[in-house]
N, C-alpha and C positions, 0 to 999 in steps of 0.2 A: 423673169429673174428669180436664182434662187440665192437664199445666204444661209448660211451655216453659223456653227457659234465662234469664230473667230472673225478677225475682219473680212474676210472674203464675202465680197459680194458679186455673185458669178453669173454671167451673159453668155449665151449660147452664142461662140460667133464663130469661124474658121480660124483657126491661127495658126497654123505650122506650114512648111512645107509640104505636105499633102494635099493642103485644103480641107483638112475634114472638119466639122464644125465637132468643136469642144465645149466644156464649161471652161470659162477665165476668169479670173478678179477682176474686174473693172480698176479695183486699187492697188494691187500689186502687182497682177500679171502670171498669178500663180497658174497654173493648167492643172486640171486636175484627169487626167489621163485614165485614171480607172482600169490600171493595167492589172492583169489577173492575180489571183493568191495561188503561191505554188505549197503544193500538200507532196510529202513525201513519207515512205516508209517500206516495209520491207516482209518479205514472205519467209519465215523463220521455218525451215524445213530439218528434220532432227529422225533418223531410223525409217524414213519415208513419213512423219506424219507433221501437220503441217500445226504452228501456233496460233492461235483465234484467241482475243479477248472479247471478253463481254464489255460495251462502253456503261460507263458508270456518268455520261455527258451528256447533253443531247447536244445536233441532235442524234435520232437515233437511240437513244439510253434502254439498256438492256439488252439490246443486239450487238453480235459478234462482227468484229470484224480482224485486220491485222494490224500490227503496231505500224499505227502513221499519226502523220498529223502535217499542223503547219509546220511551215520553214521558218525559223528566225533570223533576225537580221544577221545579214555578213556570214551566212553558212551557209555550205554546199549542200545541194542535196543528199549526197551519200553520208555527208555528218550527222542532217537533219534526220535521218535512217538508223543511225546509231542512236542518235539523244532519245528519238521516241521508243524505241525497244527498250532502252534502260528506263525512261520514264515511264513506262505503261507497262512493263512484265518484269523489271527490274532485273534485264540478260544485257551479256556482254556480245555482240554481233560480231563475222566477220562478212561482208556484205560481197557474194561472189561476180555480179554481173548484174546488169539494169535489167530489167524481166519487160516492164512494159511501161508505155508514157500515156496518160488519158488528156487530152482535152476536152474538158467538161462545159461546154459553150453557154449552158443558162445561169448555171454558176460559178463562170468569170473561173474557173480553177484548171493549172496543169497540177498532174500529179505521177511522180516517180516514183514506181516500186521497183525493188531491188529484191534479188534472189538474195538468201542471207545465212548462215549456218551461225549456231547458237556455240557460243565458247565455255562459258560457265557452265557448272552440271544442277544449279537449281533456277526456279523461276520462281515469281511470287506476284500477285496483281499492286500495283502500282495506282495511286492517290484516283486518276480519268478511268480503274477497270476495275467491274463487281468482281471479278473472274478471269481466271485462263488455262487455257486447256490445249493440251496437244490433239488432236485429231486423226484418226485416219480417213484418207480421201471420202470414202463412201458413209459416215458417222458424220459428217459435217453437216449442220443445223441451217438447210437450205431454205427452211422458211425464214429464218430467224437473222438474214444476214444484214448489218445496218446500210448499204449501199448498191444499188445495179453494179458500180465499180466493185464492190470486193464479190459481187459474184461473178462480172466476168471473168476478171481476175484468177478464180478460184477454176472456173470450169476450163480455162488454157491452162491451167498447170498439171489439169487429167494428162494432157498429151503433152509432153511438153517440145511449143514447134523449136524445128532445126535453127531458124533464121531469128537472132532477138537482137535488138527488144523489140516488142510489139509496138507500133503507134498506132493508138484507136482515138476515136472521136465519140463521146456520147452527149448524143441531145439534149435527154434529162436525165438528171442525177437527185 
C-alpha cells in the first residue's frame, strides 16, 4: 500500500476496462493513471541558422538546447510553442509545420517540435536561459547539447526529410 499527502490511500489492484492493474484510493476511488507529461517547442530557423539557448534550469543547466518546455493546462501544443519561445528568447514565432513527435518511454514524456520562423527582428535570453544564439548548422555546440532529443533533433534537420513529421521513439532520454 502506498499514500501520499492527501487522503488517498492507494492499493494496487485492476480497475478499468483493460484490467490493467493501477494505483486506487481505497477511499475515493481516485486512479491515478500516470499518463505522460507532454513537452513541446519549436526549431526557430532565421537566414539558414538555427536558435539554441543555453538552459539557465536543470536539468541539464548550462547546455543548449531549443525553446521548449512543458504544456500547460488547456493549451495546444502549437501555443505551448509560442509561450515557450517568448518565454525563454523573448521572440514572436510563426510556427510553420510539426518537424517531429518523440516518445520518450523512461520518462513518461511525448514531445512536439515544430518548425518555426522567428517574426520580431530581436531576441534576448529570457528569466530559464543564460544565453542565446543563432547558430549555423556546422558551429552548433555538439558536445554541449542538454538532451539525446535536441540532438536528434538537430542532426534531421541537416537533411531535412521529404515526409514529416517524424515519429521517433527514444529509450533513454
Amino acid at each position: 500500500m502506498v499514500q501520499n499527502k492527501c487522503c488517498h490511500i492507494f492499493a494496487i489492484r485492476k480497475v478499468d476496462l483493460e484490467q490493467k492493474k493501477r494505483k486506487i484510493c481505497k477511499r475515493c476511488g481516485f486512479v491515478d493513471y500516470k499518463n505522460p507529461k507532454i513537452v513541446t517547442g519549436s526549431l526557430v530557423i532565421k537566414n539558414k541558422k538555427i536558435l539554441l539557448c543555453k538552459r539557465a534550469i536543470f536539468p541539464s543547466y548550462g547546455k543548449w538546447t531549443f525553446p521548449s518546455g512543458y504544456l500547460d493546462r488547456s493549451e495546444t501544443p502549437e501555443e505551448g510553442a509560442i509561450r515557450e519561445a517568448k518565454e525563454e528568447v523573448n521572440i514572436k514565432i510563426k510556427l510553420r509545420k510539426l518537424f517531429i513527435v518523440f516518445t520518450l518511454r523512461k520518462k513518461n514524456l511525448i514531445q512536439f517540435v515544430f518548425l518555426a520562423k522567428h517574426l520580431n527582428k530581436t531576441y534576448k535570453p529570457g528569466i530559464e536561459t543564460l544565453e542565446a544564439r543563432y547558430f549555423n548548422y556546422k558551429d552548433i555546440p555538439w558536445k554541449s547539447l542538454a538532451f539525446p532529443s535536441v540532438t536528434f533533433t538537430l542532426k534531421k534537420i541537416a537533411k531535412l526529410p521529404k515526409k514529416l513529421p517524424i515519429f521517433h521513439t527514444i529509450i533513454r532520454d
